[in-house]
VOFITOR-411619 format. One record per residue (C-alpha): chain; x, y, z; residue in three letters. Coordinates in pm, 1 decimal, padded with zeros to 6 digits. Example, Ala and Ser with C-alpha at 12.3 -4.5 7.8 and 13.67 -1.06 7.14 Angstrom:
REM VOFITOR-411619
A, 01230.0, -00450.0, 00780.0, ALA
A, 01367.0, -00106.0, 00714.0, SER
REM end
This chain:
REM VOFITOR-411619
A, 02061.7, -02772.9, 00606.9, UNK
A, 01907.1, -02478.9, 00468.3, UNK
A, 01601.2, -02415.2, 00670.8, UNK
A, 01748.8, -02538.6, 00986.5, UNK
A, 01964.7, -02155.1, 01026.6, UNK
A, 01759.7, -01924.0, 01217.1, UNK
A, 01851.6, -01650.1, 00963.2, UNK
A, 01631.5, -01841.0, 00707.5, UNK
A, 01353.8, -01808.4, 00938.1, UNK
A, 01175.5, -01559.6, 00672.9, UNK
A, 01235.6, -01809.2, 00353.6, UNK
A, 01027.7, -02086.1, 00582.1, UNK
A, 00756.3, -01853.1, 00660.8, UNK
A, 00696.2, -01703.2, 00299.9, UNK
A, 00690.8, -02054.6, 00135.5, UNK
A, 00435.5, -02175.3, 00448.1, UNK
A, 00242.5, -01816.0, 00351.5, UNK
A, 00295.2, -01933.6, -00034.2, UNK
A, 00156.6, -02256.3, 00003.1, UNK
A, -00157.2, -02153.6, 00223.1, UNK
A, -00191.1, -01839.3, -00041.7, UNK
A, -00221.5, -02073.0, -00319.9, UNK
A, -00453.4, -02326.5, -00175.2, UNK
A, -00723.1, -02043.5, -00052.7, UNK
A, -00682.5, -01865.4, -00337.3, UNK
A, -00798.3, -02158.2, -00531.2, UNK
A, -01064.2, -02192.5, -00269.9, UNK
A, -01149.8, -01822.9, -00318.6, UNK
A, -01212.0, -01918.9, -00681.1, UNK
A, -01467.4, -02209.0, -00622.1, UNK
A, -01638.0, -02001.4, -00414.2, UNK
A, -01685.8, -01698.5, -00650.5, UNK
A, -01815.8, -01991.9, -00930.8, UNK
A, -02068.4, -02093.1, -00679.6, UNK
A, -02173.2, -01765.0, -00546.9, UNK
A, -02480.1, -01787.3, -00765.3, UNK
A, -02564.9, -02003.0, -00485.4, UNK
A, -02528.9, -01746.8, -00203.6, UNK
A, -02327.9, -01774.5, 00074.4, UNK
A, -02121.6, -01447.7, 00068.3, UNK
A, -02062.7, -01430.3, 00445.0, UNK
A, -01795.0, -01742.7, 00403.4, UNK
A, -01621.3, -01528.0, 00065.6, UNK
A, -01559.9, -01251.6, 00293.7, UNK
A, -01443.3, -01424.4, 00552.3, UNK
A, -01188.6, -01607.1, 00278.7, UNK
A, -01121.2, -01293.2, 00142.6, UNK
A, -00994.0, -01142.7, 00506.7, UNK
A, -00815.8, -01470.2, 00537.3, UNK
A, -00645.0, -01396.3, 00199.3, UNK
A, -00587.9, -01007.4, 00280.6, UNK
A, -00434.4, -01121.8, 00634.5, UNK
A, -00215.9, -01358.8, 00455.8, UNK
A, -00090.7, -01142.7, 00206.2, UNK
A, 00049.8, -00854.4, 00496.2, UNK
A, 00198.7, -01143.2, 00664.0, UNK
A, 00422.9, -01229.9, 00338.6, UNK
A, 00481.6, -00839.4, 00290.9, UNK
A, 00629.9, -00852.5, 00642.8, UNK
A, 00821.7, -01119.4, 00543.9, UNK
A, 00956.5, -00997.5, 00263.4, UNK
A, 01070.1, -00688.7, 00479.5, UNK
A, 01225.9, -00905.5, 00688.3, UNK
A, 01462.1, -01077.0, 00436.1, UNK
A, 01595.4, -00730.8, 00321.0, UNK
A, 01643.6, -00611.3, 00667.7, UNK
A, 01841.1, -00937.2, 00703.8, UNK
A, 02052.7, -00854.5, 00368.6, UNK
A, 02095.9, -00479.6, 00522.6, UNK
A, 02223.5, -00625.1, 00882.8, UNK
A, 02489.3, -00819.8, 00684.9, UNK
A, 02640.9, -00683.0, 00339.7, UNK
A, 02753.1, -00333.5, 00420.8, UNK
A, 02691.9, -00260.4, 00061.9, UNK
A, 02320.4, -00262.0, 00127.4, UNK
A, 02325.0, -00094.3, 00447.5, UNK
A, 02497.9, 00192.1, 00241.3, UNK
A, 02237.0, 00190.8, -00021.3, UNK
A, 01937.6, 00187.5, 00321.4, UNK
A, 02175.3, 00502.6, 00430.8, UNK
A, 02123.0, 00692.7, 00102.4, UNK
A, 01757.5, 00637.6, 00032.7, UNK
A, 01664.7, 00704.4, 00447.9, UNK
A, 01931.1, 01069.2, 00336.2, UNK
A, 01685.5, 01144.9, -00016.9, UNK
A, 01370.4, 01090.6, 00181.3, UNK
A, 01456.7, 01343.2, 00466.7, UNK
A, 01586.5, 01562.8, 00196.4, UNK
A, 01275.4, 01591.2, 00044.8, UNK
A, 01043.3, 01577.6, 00311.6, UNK
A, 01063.5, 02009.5, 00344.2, UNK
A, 01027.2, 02028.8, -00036.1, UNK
A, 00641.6, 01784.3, -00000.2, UNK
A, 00534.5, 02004.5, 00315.9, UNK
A, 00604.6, 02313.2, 00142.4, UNK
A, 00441.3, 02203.0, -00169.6, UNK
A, 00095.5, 02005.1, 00050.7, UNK
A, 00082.9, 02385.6, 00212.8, UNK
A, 00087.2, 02562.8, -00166.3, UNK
A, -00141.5, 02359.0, -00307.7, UNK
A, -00370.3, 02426.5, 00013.7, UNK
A, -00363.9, 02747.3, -00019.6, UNK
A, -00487.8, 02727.9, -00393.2, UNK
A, -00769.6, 02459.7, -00337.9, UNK
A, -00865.8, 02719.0, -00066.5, UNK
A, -00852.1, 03028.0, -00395.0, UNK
A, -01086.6, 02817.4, -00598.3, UNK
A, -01349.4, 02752.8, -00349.1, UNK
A, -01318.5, 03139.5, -00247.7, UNK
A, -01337.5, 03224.2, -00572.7, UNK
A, -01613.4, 02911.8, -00673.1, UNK
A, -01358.9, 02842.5, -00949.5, UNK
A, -01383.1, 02497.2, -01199.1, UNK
A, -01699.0, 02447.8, -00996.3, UNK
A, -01797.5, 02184.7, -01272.9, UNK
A, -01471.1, 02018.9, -01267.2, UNK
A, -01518.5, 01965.3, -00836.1, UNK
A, -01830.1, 01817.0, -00897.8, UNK
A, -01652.5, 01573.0, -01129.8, UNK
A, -01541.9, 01375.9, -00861.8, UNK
A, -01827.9, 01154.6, -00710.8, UNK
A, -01843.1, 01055.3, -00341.8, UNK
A, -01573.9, 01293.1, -00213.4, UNK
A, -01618.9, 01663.5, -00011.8, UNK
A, -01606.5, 01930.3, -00230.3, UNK
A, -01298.7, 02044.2, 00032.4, UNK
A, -01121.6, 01752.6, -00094.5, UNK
A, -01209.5, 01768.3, -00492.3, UNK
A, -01053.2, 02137.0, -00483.3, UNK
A, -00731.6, 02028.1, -00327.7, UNK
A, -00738.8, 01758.3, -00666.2, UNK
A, -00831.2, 02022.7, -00852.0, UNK
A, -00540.0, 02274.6, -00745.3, UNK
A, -00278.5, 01986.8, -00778.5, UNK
A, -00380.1, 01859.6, -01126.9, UNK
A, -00351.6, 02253.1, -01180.0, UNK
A, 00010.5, 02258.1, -00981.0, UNK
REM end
């Protein structure tokens, strides 16, 4: 039978995870149509429930295509090529995090698109000059 193999182990968890998503989702729902009423603390607690929930299927989800890469060497091929592109551009996004550094660093030197910094509510200015000098690069 299907969900008696050990490899299907991730199928059995995702449709438990499906099943529990879908009933306290629809839970979730009667509670924000009687929130008029009040009683927040038990929606956030649902809404960590839910959150927890939905990692738990991610990882499960991981763990089906780790299974397909352990056993069709066609996969594991394709795993071996995008691991091979990521490494190879790895130098290219710290050389390019450094340049754009370096620019957000100009403009506040420089007090450049001043306006455009202050733009960006709730963040250090630090932070809306790097934005700045990457919409820029």
């Amino acid at each position: 039978m299907y969900f008696t193999s050990p490899s299907n182990a991730p199928d059995c968890v995702q449709i438990i995870c499906h099943s529990l998503y879908f009933c306290l989702k629809i839970a979730d729902w009667k509670n924000a149509r009687d929130s008029s009423i009040g009683n927040l603390g038990a929606a956030d607690d649902l809404q960590n429930v839910i959150l927890i929930l939905t990692a738990v299927l991610y990882l499960t989800i991981v763990g089906r295509i780790q299974h397909f890469i352990k056993i069709y060497e066609d996969y594991g091929l394709l795993t071996e090529l995008i691991a091979q592109s990521i490494y190879k551009v790895v130098p290219f996004l710290v050389i390019f995090l450094l340049w754009n550094c370096l620019f957000a660093m100009e403009l506040y030197i420089l007090k450049s698109n001043l306006s455009d910094v202050e733009g960006f509510k709730g963040i250090p200015t630090a932070i809306g000059y790097f934005f700045i000098a990457f919409e820029n690069g």
